[in-house]
PyMOL Python script that loads the backbone (N, CA, C, O; Angstrom):
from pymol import cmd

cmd.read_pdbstr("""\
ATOM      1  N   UNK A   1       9.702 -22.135 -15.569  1.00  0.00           N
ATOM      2  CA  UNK A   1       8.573 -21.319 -15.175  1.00  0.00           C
ATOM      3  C   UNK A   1       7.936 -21.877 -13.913  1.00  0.00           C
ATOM      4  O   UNK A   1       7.901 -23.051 -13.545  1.00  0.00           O
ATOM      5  N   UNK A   2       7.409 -20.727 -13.290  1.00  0.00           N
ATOM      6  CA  UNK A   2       6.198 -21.155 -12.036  1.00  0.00           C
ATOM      7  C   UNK A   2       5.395 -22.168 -12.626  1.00  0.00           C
ATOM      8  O   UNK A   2       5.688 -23.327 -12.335  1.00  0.00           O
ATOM      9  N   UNK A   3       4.529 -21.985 -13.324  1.00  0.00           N
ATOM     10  CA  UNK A   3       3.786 -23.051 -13.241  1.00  0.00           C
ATOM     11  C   UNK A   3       3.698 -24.651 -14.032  1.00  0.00           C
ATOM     12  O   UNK A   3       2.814 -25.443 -14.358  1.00  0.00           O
ATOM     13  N   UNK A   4       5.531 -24.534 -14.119  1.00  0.00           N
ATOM     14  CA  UNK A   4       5.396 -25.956 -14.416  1.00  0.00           C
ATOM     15  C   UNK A   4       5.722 -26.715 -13.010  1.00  0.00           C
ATOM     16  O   UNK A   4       5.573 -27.912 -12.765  1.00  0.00           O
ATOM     17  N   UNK A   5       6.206 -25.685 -12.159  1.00  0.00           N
ATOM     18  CA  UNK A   5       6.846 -26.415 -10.642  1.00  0.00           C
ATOM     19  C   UNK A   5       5.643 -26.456  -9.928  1.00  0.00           C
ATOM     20  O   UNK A   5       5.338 -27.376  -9.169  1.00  0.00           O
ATOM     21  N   UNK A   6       4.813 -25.269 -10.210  1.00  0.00           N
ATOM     22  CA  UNK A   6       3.609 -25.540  -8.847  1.00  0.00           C
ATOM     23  C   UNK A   6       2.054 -25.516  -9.723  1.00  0.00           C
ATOM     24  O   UNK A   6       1.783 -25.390 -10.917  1.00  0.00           O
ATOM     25  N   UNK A   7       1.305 -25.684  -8.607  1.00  0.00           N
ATOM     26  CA  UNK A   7      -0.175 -25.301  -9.331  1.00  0.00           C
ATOM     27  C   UNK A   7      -0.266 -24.224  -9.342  1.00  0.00           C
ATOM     28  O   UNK A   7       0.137 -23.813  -8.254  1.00  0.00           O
ATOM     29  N   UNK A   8      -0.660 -23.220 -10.125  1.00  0.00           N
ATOM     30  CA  UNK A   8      -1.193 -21.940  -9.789  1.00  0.00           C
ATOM     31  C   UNK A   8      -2.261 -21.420 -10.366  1.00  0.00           C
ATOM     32  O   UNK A   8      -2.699 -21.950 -11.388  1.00  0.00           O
ATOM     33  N   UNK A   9      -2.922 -20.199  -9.773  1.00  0.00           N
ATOM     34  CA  UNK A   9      -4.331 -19.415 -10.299  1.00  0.00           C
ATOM     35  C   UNK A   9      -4.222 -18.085 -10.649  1.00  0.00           C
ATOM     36  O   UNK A   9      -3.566 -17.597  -9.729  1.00  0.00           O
ATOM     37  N   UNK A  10      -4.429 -17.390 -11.282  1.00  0.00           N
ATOM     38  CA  UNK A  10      -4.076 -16.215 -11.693  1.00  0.00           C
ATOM     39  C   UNK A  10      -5.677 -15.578 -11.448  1.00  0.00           C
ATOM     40  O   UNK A  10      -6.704 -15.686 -12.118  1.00  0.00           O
ATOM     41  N   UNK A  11      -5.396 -14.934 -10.279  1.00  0.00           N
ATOM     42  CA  UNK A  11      -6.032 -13.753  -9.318  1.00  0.00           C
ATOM     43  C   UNK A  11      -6.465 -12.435 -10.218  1.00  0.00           C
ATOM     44  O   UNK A  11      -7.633 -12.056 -10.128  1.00  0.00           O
ATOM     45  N   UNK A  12      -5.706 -11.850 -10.935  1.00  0.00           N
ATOM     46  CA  UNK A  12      -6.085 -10.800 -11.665  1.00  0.00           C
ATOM     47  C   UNK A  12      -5.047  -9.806 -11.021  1.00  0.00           C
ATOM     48  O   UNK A  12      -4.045 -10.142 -10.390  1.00  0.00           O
ATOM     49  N   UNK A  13      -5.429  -8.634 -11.267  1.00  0.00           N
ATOM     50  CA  UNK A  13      -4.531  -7.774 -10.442  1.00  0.00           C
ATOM     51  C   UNK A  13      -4.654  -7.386  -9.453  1.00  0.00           C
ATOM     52  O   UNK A  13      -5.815  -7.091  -9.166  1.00  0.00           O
ATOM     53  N   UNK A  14      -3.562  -7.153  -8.353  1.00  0.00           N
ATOM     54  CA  UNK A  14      -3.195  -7.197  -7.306  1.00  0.00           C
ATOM     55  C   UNK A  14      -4.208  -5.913  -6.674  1.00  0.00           C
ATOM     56  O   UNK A  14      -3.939  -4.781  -7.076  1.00  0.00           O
ATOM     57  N   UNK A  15      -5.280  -6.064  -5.766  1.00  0.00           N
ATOM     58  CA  UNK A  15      -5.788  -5.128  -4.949  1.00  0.00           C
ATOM     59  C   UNK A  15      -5.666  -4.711  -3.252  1.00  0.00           C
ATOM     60  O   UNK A  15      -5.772  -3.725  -2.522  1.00  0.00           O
ATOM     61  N   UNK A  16      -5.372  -6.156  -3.182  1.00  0.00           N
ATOM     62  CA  UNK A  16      -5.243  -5.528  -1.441  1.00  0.00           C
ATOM     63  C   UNK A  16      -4.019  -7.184  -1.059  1.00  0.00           C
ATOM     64  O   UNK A  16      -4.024  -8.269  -1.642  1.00  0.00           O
ATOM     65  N   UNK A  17      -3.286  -6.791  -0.091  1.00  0.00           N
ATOM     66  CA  UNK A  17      -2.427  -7.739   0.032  1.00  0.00           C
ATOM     67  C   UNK A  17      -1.504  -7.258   1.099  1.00  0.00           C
ATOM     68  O   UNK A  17      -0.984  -6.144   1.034  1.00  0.00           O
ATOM     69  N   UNK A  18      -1.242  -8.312   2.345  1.00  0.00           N
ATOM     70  CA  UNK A  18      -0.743  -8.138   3.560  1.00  0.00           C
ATOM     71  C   UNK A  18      -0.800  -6.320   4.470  1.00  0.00           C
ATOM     72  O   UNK A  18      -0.010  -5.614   5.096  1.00  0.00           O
ATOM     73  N   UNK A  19      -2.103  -6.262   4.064  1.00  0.00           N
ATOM     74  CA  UNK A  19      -2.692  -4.921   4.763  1.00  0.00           C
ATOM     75  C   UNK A  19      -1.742  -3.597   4.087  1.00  0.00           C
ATOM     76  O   UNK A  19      -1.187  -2.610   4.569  1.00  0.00           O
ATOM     77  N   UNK A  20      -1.880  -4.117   2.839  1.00  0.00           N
ATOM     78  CA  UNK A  20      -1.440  -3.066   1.447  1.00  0.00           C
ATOM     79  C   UNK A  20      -2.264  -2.876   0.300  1.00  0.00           C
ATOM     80  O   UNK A  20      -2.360  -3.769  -0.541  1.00  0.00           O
ATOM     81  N   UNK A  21      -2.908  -1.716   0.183  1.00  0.00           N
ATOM     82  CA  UNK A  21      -4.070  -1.331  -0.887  1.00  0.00           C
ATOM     83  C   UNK A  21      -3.301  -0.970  -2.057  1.00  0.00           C
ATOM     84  O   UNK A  21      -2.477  -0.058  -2.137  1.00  0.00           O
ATOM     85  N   UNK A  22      -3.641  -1.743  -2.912  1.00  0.00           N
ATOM     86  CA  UNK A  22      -2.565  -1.179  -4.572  1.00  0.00           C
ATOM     87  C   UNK A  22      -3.892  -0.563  -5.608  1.00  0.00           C
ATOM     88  O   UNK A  22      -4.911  -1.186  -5.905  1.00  0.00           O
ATOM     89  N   UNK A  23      -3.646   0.354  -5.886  1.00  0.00           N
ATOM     90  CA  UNK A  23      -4.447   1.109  -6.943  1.00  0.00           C
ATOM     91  C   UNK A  23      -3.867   1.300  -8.255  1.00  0.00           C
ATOM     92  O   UNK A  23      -2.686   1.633  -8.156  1.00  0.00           O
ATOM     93  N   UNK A  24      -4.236   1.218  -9.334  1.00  0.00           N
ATOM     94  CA  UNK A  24      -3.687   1.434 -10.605  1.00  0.00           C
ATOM     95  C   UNK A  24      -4.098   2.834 -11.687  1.00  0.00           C
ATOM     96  O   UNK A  24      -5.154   3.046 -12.283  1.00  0.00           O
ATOM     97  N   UNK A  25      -3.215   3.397 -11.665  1.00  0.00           N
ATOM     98  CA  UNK A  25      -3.984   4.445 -12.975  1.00  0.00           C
ATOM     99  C   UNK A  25      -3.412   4.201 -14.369  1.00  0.00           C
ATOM    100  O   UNK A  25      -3.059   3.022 -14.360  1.00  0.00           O
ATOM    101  N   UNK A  26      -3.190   4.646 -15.367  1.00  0.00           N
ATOM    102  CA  UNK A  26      -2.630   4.764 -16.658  1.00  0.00           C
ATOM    103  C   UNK A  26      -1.330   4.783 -16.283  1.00  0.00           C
ATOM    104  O   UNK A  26      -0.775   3.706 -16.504  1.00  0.00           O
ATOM    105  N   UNK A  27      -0.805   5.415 -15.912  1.00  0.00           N
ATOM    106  CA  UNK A  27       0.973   5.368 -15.555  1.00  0.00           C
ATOM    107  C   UNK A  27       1.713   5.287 -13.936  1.00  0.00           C
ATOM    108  O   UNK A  27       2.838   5.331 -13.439  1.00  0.00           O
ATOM    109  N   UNK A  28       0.468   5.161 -13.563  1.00  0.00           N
ATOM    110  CA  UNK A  28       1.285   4.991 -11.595  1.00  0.00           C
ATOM    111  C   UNK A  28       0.333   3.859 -11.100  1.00  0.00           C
ATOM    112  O   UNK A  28      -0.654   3.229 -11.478  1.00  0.00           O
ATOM    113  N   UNK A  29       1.239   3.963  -9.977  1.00  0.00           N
ATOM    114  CA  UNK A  29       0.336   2.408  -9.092  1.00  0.00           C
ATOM    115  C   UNK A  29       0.809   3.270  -8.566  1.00  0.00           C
ATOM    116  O   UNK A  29       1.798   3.960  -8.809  1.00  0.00           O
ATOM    117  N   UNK A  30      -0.516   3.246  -7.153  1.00  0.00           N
ATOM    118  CA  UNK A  30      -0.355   3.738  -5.964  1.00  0.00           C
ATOM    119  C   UNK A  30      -0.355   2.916  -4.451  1.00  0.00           C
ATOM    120  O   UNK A  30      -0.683   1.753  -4.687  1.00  0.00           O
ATOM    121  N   UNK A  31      -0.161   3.065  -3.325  1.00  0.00           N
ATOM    122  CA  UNK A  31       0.169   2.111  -2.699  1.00  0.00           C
ATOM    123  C   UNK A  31      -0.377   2.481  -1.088  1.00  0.00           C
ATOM    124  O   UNK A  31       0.096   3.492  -0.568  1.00  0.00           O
ATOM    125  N   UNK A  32      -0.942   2.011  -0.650  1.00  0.00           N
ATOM    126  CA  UNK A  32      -2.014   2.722   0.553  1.00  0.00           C
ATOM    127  C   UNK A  32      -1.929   1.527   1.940  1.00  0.00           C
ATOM    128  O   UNK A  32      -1.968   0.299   1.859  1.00  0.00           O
ATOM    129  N   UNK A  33      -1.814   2.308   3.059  1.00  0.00           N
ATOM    130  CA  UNK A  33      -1.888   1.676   4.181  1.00  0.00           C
ATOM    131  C   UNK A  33      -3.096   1.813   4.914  1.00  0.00           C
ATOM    132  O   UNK A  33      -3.151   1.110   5.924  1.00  0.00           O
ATOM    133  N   UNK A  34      -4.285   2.683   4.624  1.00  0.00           N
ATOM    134  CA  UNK A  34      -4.878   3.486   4.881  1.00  0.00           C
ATOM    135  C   UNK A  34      -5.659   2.345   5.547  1.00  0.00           C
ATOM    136  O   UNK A  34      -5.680   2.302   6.777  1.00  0.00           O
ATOM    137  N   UNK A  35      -6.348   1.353   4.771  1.00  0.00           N
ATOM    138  CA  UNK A  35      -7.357   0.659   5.357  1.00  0.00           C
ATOM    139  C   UNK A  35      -6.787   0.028   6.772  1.00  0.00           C
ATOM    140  O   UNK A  35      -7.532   0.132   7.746  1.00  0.00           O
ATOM    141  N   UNK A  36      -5.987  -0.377   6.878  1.00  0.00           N
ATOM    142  CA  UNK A  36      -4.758  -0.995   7.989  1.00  0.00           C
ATOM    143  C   UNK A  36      -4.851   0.028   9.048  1.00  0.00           C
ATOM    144  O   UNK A  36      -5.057  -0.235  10.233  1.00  0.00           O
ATOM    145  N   UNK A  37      -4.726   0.930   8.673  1.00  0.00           N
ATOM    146  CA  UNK A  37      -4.221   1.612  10.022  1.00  0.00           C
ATOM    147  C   UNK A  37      -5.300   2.592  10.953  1.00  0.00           C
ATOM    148  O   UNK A  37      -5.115   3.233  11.987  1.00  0.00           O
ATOM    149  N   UNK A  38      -6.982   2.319   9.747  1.00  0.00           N
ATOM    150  CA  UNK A  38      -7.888   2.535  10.192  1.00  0.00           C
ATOM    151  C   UNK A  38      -8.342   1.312  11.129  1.00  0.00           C
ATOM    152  O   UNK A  38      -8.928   1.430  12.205  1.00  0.00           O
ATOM    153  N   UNK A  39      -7.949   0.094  10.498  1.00  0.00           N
ATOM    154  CA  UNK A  39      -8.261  -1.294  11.147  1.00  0.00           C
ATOM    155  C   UNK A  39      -7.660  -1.185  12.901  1.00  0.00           C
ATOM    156  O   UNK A  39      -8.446  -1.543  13.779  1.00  0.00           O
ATOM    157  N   UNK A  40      -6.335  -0.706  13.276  1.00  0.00           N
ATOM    158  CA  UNK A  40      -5.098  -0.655  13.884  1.00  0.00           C
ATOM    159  C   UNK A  40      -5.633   0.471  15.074  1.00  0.00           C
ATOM    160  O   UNK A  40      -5.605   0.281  16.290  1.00  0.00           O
ATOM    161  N   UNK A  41      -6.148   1.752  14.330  1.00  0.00           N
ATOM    162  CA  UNK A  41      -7.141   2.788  15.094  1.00  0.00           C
ATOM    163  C   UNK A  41      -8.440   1.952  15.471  1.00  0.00           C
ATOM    164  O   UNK A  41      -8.382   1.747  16.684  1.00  0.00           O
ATOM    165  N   UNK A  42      -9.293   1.530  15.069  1.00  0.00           N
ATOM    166  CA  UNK A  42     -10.431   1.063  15.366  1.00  0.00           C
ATOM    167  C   UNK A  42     -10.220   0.061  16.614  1.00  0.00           C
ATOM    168  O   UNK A  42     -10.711   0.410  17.687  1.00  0.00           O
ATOM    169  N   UNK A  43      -9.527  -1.150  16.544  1.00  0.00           N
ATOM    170  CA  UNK A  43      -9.294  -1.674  17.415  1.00  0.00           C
ATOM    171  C   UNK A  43      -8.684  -1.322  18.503  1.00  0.00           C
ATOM    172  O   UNK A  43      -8.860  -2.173  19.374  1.00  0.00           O
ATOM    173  N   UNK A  44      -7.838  -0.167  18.958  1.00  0.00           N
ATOM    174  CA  UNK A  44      -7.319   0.369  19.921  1.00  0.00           C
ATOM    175  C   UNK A  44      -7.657   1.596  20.768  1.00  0.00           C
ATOM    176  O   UNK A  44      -7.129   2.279  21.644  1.00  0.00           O
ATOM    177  N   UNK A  45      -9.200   1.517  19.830  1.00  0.00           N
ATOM    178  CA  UNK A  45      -9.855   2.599  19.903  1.00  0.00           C
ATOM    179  C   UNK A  45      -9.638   4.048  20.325  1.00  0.00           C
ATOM    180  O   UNK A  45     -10.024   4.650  21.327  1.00  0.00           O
ATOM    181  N   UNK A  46      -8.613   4.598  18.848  1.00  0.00           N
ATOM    182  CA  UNK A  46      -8.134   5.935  18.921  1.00  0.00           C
ATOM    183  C   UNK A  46      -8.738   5.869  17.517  1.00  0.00           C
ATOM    184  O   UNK A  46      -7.859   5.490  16.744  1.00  0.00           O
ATOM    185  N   UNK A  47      -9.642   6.042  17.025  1.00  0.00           N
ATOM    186  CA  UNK A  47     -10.540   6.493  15.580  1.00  0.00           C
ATOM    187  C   UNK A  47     -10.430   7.709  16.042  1.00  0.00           C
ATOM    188  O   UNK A  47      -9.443   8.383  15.748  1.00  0.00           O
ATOM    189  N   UNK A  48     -11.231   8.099  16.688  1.00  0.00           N
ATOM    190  CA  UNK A  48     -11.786   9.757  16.805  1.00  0.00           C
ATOM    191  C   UNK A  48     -10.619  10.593  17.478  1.00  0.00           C
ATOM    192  O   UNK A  48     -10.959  11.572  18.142  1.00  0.00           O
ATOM    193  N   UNK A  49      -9.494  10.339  17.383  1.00  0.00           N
ATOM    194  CA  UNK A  49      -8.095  10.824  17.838  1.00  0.00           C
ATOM    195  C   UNK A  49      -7.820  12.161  16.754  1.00  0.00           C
ATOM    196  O   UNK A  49      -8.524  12.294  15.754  1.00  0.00           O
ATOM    197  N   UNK A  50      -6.780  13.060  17.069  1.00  0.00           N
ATOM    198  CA  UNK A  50      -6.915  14.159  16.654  1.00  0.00           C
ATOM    199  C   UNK A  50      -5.661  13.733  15.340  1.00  0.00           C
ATOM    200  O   UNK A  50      -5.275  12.581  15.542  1.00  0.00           O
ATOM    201  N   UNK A  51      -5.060  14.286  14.259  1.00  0.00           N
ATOM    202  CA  UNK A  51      -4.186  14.057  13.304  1.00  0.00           C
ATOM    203  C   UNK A  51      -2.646  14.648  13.828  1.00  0.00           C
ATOM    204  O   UNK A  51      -2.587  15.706  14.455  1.00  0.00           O
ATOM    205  N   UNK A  52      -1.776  14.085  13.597  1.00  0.00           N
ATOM    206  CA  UNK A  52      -0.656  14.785  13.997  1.00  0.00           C
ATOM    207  C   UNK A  52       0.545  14.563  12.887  1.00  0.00           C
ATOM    208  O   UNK A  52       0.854  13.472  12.406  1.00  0.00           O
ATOM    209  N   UNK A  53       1.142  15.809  12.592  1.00  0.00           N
ATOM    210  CA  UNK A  53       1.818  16.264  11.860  1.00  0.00           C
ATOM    211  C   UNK A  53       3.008  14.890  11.203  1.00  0.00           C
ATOM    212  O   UNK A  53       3.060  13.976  12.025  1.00  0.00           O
ATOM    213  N   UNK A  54       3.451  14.759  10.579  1.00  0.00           N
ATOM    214  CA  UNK A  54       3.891  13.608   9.786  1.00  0.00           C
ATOM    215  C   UNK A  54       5.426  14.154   8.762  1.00  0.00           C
ATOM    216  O   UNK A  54       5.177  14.986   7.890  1.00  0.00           O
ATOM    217  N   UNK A  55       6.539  13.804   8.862  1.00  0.00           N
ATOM    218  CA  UNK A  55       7.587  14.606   8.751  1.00  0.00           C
ATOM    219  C   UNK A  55       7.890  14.343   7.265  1.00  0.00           C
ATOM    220  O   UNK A  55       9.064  14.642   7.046  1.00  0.00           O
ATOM    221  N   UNK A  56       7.213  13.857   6.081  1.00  0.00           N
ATOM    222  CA  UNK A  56       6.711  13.821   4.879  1.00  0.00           C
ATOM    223  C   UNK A  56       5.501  14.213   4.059  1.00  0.00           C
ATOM    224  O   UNK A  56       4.369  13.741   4.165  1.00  0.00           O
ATOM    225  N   UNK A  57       5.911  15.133   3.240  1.00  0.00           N
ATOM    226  CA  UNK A  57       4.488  15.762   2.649  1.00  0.00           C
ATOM    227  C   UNK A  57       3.569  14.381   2.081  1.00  0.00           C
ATOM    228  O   UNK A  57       3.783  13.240   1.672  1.00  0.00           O
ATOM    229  N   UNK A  58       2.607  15.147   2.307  1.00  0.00           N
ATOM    230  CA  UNK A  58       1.215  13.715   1.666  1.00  0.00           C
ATOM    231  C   UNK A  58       1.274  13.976  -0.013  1.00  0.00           C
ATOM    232  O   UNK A  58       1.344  15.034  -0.638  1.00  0.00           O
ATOM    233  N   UNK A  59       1.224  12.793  -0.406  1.00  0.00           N
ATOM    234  CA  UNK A  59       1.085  12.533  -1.753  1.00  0.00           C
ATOM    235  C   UNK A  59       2.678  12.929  -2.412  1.00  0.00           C
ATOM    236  O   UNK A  59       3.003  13.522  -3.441  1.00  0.00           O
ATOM    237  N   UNK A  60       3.311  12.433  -1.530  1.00  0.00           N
ATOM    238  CA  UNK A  60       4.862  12.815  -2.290  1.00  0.00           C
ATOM    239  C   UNK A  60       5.235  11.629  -3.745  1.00  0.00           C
ATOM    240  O   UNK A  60       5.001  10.455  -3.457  1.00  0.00           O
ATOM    241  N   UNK A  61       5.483  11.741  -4.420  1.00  0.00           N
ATOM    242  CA  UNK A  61       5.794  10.815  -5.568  1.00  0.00           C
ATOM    243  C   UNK A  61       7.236  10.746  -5.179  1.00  0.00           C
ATOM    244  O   UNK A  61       7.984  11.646  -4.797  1.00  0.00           O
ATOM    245  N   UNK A  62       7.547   8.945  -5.440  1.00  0.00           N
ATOM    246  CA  UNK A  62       8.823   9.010  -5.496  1.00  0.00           C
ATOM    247  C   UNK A  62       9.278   8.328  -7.241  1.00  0.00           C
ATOM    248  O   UNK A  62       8.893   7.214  -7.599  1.00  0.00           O
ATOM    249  N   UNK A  63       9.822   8.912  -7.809  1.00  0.00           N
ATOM    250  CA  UNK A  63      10.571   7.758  -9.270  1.00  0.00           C
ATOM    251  C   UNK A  63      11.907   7.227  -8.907  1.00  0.00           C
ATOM    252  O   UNK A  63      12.626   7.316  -7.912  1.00  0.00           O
ATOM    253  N   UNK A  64      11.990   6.621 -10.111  1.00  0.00           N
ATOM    254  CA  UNK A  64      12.851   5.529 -10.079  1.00  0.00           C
ATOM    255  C   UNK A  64      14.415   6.364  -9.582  1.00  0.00           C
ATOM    256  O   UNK A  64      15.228   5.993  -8.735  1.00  0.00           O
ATOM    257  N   UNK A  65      14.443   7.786 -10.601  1.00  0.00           N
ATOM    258  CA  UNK A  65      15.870   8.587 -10.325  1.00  0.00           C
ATOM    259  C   UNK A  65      15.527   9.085  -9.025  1.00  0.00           C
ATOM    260  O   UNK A  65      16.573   9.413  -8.464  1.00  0.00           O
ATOM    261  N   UNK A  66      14.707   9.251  -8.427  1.00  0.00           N
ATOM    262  CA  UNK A  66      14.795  10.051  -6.750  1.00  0.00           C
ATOM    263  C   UNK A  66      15.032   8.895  -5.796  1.00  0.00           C
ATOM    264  O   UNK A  66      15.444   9.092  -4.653  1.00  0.00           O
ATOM    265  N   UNK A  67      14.757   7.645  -6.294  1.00  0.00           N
ATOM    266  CA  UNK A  67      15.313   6.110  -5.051  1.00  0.00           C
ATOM    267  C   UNK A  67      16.292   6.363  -4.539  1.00  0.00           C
ATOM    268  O   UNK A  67      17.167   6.911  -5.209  1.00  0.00           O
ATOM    269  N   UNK A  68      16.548   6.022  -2.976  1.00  0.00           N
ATOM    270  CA  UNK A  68      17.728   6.125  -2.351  1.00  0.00           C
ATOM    271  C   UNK A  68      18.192   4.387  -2.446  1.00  0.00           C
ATOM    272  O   UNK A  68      17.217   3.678  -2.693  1.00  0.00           O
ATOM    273  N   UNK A  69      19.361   3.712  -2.305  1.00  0.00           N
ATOM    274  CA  UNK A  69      19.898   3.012  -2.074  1.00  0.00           C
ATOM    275  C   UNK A  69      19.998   2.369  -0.874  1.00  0.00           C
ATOM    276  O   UNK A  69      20.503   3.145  -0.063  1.00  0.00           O
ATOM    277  N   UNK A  70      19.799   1.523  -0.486  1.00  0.00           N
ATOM    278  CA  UNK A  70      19.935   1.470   0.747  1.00  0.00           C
ATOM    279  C   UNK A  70      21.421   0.286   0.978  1.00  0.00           C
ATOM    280  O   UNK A  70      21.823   0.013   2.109  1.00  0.00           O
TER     281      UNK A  70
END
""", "prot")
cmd.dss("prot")
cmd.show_as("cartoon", "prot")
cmd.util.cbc("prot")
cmd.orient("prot")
């Protein structure tokens, strides 16, 4: 086990991590870039920039049988 090799702390569950927002419901975790790329806009200052079309519907679910292989 981990923690007979290292020290460790148990954080709780995972909320935000390498500019990745994880959300939890009853049966999905969801997974968000959102804060990041407001961070990414803000600093390059295109916030107030107009939205442009995105070649994946929003809120697409993927499961385990629709995974591609890579």
């Amino acid at each position: 086990k981990l923690v007979a090799q290292f020290e460790l702390k148990d954080l709780g569950k995972l909320k935000y991590f390498l500019g990745i927002e994880v959300a939890y419901s009853k049966n999905e975790i969801f997974i968000s870039q959102r804060k990041y790329v407001l961070d990414l806009l803000k600093e390059t200052g295109k916030l107030g920039c107009r939205i442009s079309i995105v070649p994946i519907e929003q809120n697409h679910r993927i499961g385990i049988e629709e995974s591609i292989l890579l």
